[in-house]
Legacy VTK file of the C-alpha trace (Angstrom):
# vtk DataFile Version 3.0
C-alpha trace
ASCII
DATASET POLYDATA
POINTS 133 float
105.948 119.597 70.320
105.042 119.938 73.422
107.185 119.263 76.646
105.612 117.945 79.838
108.191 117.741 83.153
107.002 114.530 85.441
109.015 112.980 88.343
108.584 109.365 89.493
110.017 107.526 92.346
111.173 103.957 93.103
109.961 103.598 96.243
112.204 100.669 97.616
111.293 98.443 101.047
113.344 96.966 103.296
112.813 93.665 101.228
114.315 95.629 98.553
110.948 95.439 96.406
109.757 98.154 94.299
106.445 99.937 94.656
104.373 100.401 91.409
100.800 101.532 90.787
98.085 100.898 87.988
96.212 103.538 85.984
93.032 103.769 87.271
90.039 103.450 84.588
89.394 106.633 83.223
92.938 107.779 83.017
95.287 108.210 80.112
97.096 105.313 79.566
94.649 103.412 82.228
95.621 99.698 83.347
99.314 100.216 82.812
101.555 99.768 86.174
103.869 102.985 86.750
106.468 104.581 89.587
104.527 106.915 91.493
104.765 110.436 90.613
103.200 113.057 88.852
103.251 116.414 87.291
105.604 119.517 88.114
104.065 122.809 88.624
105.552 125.697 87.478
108.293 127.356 89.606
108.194 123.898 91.727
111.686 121.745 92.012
111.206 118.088 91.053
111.800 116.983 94.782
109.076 119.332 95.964
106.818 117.963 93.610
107.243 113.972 94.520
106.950 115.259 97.690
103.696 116.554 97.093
102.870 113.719 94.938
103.178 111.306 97.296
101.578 112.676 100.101
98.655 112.819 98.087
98.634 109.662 96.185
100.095 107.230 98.746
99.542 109.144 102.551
103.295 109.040 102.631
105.860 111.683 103.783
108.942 111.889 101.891
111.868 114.470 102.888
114.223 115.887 100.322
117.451 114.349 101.486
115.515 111.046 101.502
115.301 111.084 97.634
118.423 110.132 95.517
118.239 110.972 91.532
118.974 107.774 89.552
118.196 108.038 86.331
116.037 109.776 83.682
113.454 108.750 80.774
112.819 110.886 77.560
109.641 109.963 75.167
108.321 111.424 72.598
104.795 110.659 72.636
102.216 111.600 69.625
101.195 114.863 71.336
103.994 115.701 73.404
107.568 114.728 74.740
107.789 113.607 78.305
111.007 114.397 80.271
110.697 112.097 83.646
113.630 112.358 86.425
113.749 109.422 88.438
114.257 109.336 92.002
114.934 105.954 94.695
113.553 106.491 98.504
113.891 104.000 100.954
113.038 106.151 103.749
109.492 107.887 104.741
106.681 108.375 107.282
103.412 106.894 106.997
102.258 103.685 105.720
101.248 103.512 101.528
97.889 103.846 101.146
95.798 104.143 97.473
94.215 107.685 98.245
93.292 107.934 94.559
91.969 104.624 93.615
94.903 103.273 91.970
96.529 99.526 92.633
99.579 98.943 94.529
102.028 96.181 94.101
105.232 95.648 95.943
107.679 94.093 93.398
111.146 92.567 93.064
113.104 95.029 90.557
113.478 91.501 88.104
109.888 91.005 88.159
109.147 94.755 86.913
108.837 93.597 83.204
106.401 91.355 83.821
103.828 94.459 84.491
102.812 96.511 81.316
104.186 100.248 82.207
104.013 103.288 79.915
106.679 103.673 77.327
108.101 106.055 79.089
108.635 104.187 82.512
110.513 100.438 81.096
113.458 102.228 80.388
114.194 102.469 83.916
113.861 99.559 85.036
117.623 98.621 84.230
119.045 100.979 86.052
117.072 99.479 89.267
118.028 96.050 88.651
121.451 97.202 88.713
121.378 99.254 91.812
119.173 96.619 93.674
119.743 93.007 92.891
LINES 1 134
133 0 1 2 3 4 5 6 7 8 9 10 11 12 13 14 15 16 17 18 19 20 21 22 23 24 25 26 27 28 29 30 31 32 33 34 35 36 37 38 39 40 41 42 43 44 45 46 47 48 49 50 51 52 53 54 55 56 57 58 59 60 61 62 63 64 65 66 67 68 69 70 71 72 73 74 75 76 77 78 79 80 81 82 83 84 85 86 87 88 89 90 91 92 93 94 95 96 97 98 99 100 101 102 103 104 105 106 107 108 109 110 111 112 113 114 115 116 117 118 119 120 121 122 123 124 125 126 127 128 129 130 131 132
């Protein structure tokens, strides 16, 4: 099986709310509300790569000391296994902006069940309701 290397990050306000996005139509997995993120490129660090991410997703500039590891998923799906580092920021430039077409929701970490995510992405949410509330 396959294994595909993602990074996601709880983006956290000073209201200590939690930024998710939805799947836009057309997408694997579409209509389900995930932490922002995306694929590692070969040879790239994970930090590197939510930079990246998130400057292109949300118009938002992260810096490396700015993102703190919390915790990690690990799926299998049918076709591959997903290994996803997650990160918390509560610090970056810019203001979040959908440059991809994709919802945003600003959430409180005990509301996150209430939003279908990915199988891969409700096992984290724990682990933010214990750092944040």
């Amino acid at each position: 099986m396959r294994l595909l290397l993602v990074v996601a990050v709880a983006l956290v306000d000073a209201d200590n709310r939690v930024l998710i996005a939805r799947r836009p139509e057309g997408k694997q997995l579409a209509g389900l509300w995930e932490f922002p993120g995306g694929k590692i490129d070969p040879g790239e660090r994970p930090e590197d790569a939510l930079i990246r991410e998130l400057r292109e997703e949300l118009a938002i500039d992260v810096k490396a000391p700015c993102l703190a590891p919390l915790s990690f998923a690990s799926h299998a799906y049918e076709d591959f296994h997903l290994l996803m580092p997650l990160y918390i920021c509560r610090r970056w430039t810019g203001l979040v902006t959908a440059r991809e077409g994709q919802a945003l929701k600003w959430v409180r970490p005990n509301a996150l069940r209430d939003y279908p995510m990915p199988p891969a992405d409700a096992p984290l949410i724990p682990a933010l309701i214990d750092l944040l509330v």
